[in-house]
C-alpha positions as CSV (number, residue, x, y, z in Angstrom):
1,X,163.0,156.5,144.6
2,X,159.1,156.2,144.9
3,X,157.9,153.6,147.0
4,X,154.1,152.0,146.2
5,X,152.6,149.9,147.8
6,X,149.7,147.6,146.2
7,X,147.2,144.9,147.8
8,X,143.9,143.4,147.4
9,X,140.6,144.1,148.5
10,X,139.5,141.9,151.7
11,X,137.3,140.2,149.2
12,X,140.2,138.8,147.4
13,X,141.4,135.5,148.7
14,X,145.4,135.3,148.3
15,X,146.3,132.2,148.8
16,X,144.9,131.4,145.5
17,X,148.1,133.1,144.2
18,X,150.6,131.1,146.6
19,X,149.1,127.7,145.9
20,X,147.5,128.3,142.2
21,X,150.8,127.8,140.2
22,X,150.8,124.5,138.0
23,X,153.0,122.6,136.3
24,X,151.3,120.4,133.0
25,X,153.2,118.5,130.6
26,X,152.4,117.4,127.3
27,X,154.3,114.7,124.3
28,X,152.1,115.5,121.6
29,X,152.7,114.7,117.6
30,X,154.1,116.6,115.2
31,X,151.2,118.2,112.9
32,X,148.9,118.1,115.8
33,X,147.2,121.1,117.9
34,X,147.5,122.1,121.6
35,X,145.8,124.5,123.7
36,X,147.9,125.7,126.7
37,X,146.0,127.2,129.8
38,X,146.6,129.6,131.9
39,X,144.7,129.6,135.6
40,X,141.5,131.4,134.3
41,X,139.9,131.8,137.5
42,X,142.7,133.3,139.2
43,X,143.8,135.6,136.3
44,X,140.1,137.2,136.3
45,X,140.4,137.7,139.8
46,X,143.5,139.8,139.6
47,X,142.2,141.8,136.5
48,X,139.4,143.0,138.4
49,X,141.8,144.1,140.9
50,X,144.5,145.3,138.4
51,X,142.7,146.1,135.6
52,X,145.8,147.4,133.7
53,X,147.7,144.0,134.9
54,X,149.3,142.3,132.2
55,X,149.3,138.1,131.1
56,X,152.3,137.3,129.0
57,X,154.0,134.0,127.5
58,X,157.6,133.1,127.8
59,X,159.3,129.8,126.3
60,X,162.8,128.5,127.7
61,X,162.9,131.6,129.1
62,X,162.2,134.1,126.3
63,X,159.5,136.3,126.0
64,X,157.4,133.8,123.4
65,X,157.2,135.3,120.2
66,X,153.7,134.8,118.7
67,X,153.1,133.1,114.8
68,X,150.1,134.7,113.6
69,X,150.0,131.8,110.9
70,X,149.9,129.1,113.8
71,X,149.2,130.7,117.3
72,X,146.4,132.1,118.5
73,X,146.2,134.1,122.2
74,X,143.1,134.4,123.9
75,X,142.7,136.3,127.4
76,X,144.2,133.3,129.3
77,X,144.9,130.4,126.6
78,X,147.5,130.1,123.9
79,X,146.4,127.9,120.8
80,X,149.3,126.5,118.8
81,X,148.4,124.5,115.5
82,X,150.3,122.0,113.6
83,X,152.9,121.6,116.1
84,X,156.7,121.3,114.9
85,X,159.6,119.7,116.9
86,X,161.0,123.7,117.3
87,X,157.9,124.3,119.8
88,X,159.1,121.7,122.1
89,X,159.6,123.7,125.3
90,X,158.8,124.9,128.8
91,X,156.2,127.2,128.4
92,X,155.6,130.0,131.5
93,X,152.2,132.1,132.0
94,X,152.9,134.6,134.5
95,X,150.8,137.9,134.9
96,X,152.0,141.5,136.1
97,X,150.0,143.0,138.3
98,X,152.4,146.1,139.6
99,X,155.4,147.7,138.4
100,X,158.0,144.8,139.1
101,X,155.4,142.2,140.4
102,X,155.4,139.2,138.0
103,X,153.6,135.7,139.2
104,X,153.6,132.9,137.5
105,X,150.2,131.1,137.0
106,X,151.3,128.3,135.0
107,X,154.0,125.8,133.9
108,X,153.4,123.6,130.6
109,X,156.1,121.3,129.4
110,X,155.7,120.3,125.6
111,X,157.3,117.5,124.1
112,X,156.4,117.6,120.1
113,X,157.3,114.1,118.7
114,X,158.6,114.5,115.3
115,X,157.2,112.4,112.7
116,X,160.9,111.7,111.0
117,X,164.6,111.5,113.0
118,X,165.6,115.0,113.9
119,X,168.9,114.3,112.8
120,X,171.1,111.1,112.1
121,X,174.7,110.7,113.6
122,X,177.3,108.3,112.3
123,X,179.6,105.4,114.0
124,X,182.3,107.4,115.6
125,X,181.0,110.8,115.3
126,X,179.9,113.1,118.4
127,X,176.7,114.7,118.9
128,X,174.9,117.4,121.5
129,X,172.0,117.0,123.1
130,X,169.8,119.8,124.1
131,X,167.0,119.6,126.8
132,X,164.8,122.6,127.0
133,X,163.4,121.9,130.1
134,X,165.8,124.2,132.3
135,X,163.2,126.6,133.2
136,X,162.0,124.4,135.1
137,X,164.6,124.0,137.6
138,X,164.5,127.7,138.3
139,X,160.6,127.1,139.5
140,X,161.4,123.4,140.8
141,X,164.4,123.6,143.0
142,X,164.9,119.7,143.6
143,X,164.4,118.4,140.1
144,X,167.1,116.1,138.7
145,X,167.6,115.3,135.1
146,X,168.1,112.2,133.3
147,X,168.5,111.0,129.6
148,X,166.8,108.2,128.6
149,X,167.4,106.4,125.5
150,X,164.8,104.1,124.4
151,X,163.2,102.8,127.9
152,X,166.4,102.8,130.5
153,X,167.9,105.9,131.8
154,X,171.3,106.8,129.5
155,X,173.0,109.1,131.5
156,X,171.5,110.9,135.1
157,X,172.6,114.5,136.1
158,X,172.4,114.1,139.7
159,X,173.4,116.9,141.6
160,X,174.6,119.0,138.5
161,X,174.1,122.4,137.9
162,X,171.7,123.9,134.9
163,X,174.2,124.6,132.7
164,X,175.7,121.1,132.8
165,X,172.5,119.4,132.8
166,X,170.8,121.3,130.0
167,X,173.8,120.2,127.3
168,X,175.3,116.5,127.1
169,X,177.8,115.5,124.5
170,X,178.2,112.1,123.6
171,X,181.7,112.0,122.0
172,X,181.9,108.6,120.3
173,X,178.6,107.6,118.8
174,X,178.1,103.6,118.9
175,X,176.1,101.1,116.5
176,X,174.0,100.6,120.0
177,X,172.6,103.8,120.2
178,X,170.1,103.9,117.4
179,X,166.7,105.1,118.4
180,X,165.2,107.7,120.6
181,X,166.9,110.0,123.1
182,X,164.7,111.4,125.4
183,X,165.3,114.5,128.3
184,X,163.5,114.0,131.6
185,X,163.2,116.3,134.5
């Protein structure tokens, strides 16, 4: 197995790495535009260092496949126009900068509020929930969950691992639970 073994120059100050990652969040409307940033200063820094590092965008985890019709990557920003309830997410900017190195740089929650219901449930019926927001506890080791629906907290995951928290099925829908369900970590 080869070993390698990469650093920066004197010049480079590396606590900007230990202390630069950052965690925004965002509820924007559907239709609407948002530009997602990723630590400029910090990023340039490494590229002059690593020239051949790479800057890369996941989403819940994924490697973020890009809509040419809708998003638009710059060197450290990612554009995404008429937003859509499906690009609700936890966005991650990280940057490789050796074979095997990754750091992330940033942490973006979006929350796109759609214009319409996403879906309607009936009396009696049973629906899941989703929350998209368990990348975060993978960055964030002390976050808790809760659902809210309308302004008071529905149903807190305290204590619960990320596969429980990320899913919650109500089994018995109720005339009382009209409205807005909302996931926060």
């Amino acid at each position: 197995m080869d070993h390698y073994l990469f650093s920066f120059s004197s010049g480079f100050d590396m606590s900007q790495l230990d202390e630069y990652e950052v965690h925004f969040s965002f509820k924007k409307n559907e239709k609407s535009n948002i530009d997602l940033a990723c630590a400029a200063n910090v990023v340039g820094d490494i590229f002059k260092e690593y020239p051949r590092s790479v800057l890369f965008w996941t989403k819940n985890g994924e490697v973020l496949a890009i809509d040419r019709e809708r998003m638009q990557l710059g060197l450290t920003e990612l554009s995404i126009l008429e937003l859509t309830p499906q690009d609700s997410g936890v966005y991650l900017c990280s940057i490789r900068y050796a074979p095997e190195v990754v750091k992330p740089m940033a942490v973006i929650s979006v929350a796109v509020i759609p214009k319409k219901p996403t879906f309607e449930v009936h009396e009696e019926e049973s629906v899941t929930l989703t929350c998209h927001g368990s990348q975060l506890e993978k960055i964030y080791k002390d976050l808790s969950q809760e659902w809210f629906h309308g302004k008071k907290v529905y149903k807190e995951f305290k204590n619960s691992t990320l596969i429980e928290s990320n899913v919650y099925e109500i089994k018995n829908v109720t005339s009382n639970m009209t409205g807005e369900f909302e996931c926060i970590r």
